[in-house]
VOGU-3710 file (C-alpha; in Angstrom, 3 decimals, decimal comma):
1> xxxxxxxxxx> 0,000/0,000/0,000  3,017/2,335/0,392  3,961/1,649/-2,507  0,857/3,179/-4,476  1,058/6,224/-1,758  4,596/7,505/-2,811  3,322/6,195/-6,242  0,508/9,124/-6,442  2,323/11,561/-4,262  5,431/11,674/-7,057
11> xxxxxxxxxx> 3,289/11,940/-9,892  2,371/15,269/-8,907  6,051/16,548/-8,698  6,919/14,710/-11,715  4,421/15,725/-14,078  4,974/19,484/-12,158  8,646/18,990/-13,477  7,633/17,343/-16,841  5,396/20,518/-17,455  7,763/23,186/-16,455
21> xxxxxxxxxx> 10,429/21,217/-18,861  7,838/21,223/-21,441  7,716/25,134/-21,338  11,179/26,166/-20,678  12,854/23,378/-23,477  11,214/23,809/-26,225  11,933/20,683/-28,779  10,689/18,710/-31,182  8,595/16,331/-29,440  7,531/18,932/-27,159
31> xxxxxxxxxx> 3,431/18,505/-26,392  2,927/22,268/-25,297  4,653/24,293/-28,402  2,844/21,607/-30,974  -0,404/22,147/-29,255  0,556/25,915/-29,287  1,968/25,864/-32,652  -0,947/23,929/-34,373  -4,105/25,773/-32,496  -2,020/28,878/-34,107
41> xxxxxxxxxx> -2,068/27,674/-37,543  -5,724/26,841/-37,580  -6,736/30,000/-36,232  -4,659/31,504/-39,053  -6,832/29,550/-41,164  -10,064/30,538/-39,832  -9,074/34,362/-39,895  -8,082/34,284/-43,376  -10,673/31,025/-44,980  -13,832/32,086/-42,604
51> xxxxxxxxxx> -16,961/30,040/-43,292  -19,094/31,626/-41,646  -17,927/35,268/-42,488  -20,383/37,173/-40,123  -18,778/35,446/-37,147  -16,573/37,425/-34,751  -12,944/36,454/-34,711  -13,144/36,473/-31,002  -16,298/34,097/-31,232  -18,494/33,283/-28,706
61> xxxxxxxxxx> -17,018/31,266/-25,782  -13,152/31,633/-27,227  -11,836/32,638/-24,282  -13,767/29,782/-22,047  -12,667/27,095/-24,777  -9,196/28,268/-25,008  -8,936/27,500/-20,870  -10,497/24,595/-21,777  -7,923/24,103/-24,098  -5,046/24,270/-21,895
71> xxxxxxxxxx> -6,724/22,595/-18,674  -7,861/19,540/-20,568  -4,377/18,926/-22,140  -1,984/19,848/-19,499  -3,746/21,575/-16,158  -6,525/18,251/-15,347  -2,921/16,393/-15,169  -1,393/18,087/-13,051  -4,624/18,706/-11,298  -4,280/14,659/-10,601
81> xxxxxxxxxx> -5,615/12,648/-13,412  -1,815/11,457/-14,067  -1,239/10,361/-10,363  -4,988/8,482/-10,287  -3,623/6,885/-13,891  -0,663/5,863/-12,519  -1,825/4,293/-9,923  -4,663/2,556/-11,807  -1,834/1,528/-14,515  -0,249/-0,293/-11,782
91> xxxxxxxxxx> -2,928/-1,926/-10,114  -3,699/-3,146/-13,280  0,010/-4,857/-13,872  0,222/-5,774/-10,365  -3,197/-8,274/-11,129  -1,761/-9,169/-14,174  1,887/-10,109/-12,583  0,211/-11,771/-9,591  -1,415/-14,330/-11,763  1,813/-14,764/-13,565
101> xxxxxxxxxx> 1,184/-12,592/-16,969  4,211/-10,359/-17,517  2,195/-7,961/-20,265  -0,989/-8,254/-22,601  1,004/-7,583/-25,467  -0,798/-9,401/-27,927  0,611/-7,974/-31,286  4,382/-6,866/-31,527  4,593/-4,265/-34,523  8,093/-2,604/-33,359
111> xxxxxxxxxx> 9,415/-5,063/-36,423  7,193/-3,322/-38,721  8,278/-0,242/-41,160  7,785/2,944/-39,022  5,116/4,129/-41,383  2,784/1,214/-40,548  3,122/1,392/-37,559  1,962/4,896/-37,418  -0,714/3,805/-39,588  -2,049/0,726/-37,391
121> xxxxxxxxxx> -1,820/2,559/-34,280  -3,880/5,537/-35,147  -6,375/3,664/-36,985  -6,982/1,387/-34,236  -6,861/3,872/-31,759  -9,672/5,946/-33,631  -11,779/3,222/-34,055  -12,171/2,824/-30,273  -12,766/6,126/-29,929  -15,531/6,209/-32,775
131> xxxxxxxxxx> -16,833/4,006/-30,365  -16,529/5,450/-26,917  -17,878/8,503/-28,729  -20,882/6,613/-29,460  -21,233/5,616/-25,983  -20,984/9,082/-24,778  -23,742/9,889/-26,544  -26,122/6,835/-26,155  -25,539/5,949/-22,115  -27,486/8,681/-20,354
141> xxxxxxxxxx> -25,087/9,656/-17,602  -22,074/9,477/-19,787  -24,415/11,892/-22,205  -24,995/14,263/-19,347  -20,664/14,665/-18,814  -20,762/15,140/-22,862  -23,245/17,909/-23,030  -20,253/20,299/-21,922  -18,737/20,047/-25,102  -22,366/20,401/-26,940
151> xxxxxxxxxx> -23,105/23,531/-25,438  -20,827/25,070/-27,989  -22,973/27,546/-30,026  -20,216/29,303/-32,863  -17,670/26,616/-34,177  -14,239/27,430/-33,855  -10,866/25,764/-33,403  -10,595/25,318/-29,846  -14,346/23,647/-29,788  -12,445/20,700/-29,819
161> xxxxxxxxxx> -11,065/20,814/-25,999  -14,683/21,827/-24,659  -14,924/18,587/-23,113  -15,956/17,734/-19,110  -12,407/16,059/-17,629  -14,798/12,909/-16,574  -14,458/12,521/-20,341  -10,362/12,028/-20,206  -11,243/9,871/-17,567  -13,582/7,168/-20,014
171> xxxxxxxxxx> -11,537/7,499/-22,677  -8,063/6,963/-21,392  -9,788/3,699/-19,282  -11,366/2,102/-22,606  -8,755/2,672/-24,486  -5,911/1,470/-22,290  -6,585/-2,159/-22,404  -6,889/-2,958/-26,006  -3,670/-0,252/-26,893  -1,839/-2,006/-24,352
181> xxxxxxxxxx> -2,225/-5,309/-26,489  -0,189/-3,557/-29,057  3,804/-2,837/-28,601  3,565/0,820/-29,869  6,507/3,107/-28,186  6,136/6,473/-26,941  7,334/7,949/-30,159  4,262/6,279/-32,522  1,968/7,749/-29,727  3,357/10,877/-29,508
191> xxxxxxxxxx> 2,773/11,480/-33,354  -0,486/9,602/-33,708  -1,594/11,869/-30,516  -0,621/15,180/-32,249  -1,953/13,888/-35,955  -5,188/13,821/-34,355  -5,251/16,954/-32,547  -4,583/18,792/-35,449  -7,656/17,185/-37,401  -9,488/17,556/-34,283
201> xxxxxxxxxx> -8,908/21,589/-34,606  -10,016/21,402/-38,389  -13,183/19,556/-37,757  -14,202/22,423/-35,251  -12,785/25,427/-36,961  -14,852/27,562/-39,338  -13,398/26,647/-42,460  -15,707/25,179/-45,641  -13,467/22,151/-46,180  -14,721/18,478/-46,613
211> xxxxxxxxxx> -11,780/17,431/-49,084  -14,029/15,882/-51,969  -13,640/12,032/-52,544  -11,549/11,985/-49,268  -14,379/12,924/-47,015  -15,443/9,329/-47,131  -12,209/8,498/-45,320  -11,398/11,476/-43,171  -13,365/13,258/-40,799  -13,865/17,326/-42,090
221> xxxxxxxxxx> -15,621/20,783/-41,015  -19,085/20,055/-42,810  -19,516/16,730/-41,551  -18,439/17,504/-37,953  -20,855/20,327/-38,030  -23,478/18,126/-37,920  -22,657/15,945/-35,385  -23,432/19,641/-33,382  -26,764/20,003/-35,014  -29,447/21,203/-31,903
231> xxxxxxxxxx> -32,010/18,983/-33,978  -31,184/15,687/-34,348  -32,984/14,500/-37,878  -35,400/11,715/-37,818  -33,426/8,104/-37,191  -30,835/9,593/-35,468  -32,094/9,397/-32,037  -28,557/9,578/-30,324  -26,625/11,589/-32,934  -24,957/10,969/-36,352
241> xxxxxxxxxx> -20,672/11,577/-37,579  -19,457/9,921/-34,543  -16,071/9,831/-36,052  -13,209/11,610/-34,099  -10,251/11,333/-37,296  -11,706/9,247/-39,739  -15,646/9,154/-40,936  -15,340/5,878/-42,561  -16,497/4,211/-39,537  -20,018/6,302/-39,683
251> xxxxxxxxxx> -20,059/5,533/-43,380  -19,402/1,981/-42,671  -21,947/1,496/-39,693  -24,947/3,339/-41,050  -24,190/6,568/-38,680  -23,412/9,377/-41,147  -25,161/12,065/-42,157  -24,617/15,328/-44,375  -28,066/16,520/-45,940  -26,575/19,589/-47,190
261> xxxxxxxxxx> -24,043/22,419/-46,053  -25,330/24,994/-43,972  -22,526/27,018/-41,901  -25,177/28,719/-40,130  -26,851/25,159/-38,575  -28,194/25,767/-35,078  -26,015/24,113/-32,555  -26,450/22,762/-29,316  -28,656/20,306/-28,165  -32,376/20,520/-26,688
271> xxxxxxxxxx> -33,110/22,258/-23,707  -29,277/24,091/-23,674  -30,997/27,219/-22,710  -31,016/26,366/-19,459  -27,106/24,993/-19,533  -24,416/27,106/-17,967  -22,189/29,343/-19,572  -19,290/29,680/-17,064  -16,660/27,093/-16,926  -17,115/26,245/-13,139
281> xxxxxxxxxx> -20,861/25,178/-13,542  -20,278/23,450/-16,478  -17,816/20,866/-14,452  -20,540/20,695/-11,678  -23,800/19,886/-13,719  -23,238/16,655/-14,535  -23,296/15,687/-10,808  -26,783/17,821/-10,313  -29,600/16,217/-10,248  -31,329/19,476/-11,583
291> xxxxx> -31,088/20,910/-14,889  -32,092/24,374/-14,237  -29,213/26,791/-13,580  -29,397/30,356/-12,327  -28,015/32,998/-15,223
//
């Protein structure tokens, strides 16, 4: 047991001193400057390829999804979600060593051209999270964490990190397992992670890009715009364009849906009027049992 104590206790100085190195040594697999660098050149895009021309620069909610921004990718860490992770990582290798199982490596790919592996990883990777998305939006409490990042009414770049930490917290635990059956290094992730981020910021930005033939492959800015429609059309009860990177899983599985283009769709979801607008009571109404918040 004190073993897991000084366990959680030095995560929080060593992701403190990860972070700090992060800022101050600026390099090439650096998370902060390549978050920083890539929410920079999407913005660039949006200011000079605007969609939706009669939207403010400074949209609605930038400055709220910008914090977001930062706390979900670095502060919720340091906050504690790396210490709890650690811990949980190795709980989960102490079961498996106790019942003699070394690792769950299932498929070793470090053998495999560089390239491939990039390309198994983040496929595989998105796929789960086409489906935890799905979940997120079809299990009612796991819906009511997820309404955070629905509440976004103007579509812009850092959209993407409006997200309720709870939400680190399923995604990371679903995914760990079957990634963990996979010998990827730190490297693949690293790339894969960033990859993603970047299409993340283009699916929420207010550009008019779907990129033709490929948006049966690739997840773009039209399709995700629907997946923030307030309406939901008819045989779509829990949502449509699941897909986080790729939309070939929605295309696949029956759950995609692009009517038309319209960069002035209504977003939200039903009954947002009544959702808070400040970042505080957005963490705290998921745990509410009312939905009615005071202005």
């Amino acid at each position: 047991m004190e073993t897991y104590k000084d366990l959680f206790l030095n995560s929080f100085t060593d992701y403190g001193n990860y972070l700090w190195q992060e800022i101050t040594q600026p390099a090439w697999d650096n998370y902060f400057y390549w978050l920083v660098g890539l929410s920079l050149l999407v913005f660039a895009l949006e200011i000079w390829l605007p969609w939706r021309k009669d939207q403010k620069l400074l949209r609605k909610d930038f400055w709220l999804d910008l914090f977001y921004l930062f706390f979900n990718f670095f502060l919720f860490s340091l906050v504690g979600y790396n210490a709890i992770s650690n811990i949980g990582v190795r709980i989960f290798t102490d079961g498996l060593n106790s019942i003699g199982i070394d690792n769950i490596i299932a498929l070793e790919v470090q053998t495999l051209p560089v390239w491939s592996q990039l390309l198994i990883m983040f496929v595989i990777a998105d796929f789960i999270q086409w489906n935890i998305h799905r979940l997120l939006h079809r299990v009612p409490w796991l819906w009511e964490f997820h309404k955070v990042h629905h509440s976004v009414k103007e579509m812009g770049f850092a959209a993407q990190f409006r997200f309720h930490f709870m939400e680190t917290i399923v995604y990371k635990t679903l995914q760990y397992a079957p990634l963990a059956m996979i010998g990827f290094g730190i490297q693949q992730f690293f790339i894969v992670h960033m990859i993603g981020v970047f299409i993340g910021h283009l699916n929420h930005a207010n550009l008019n890009w779907d990129y033709g033939p490929f948006k049966y492959i690739l997840n773009n800015p039209k399709m995700h715009l629907w997946h923030h429609a307030r309406e939901l059309p008819k045989g779509y009860k829990y949502g449509m364009n699941y897909g986080l990177s790729l939309s070939i899983w929605d295309y696949l599985f029956g759950t995609a849906h692009v009517p038309y283009h319209d960069a002035n769709l209504e977003l939200g979801f039903p009954g947002d009027e009544d959702f808070p607008e400040d970042l505080g009571k957005q963490m705290l109404a998921p745990f509410k049992p009312t939905k009615k918040w005071d202005a």
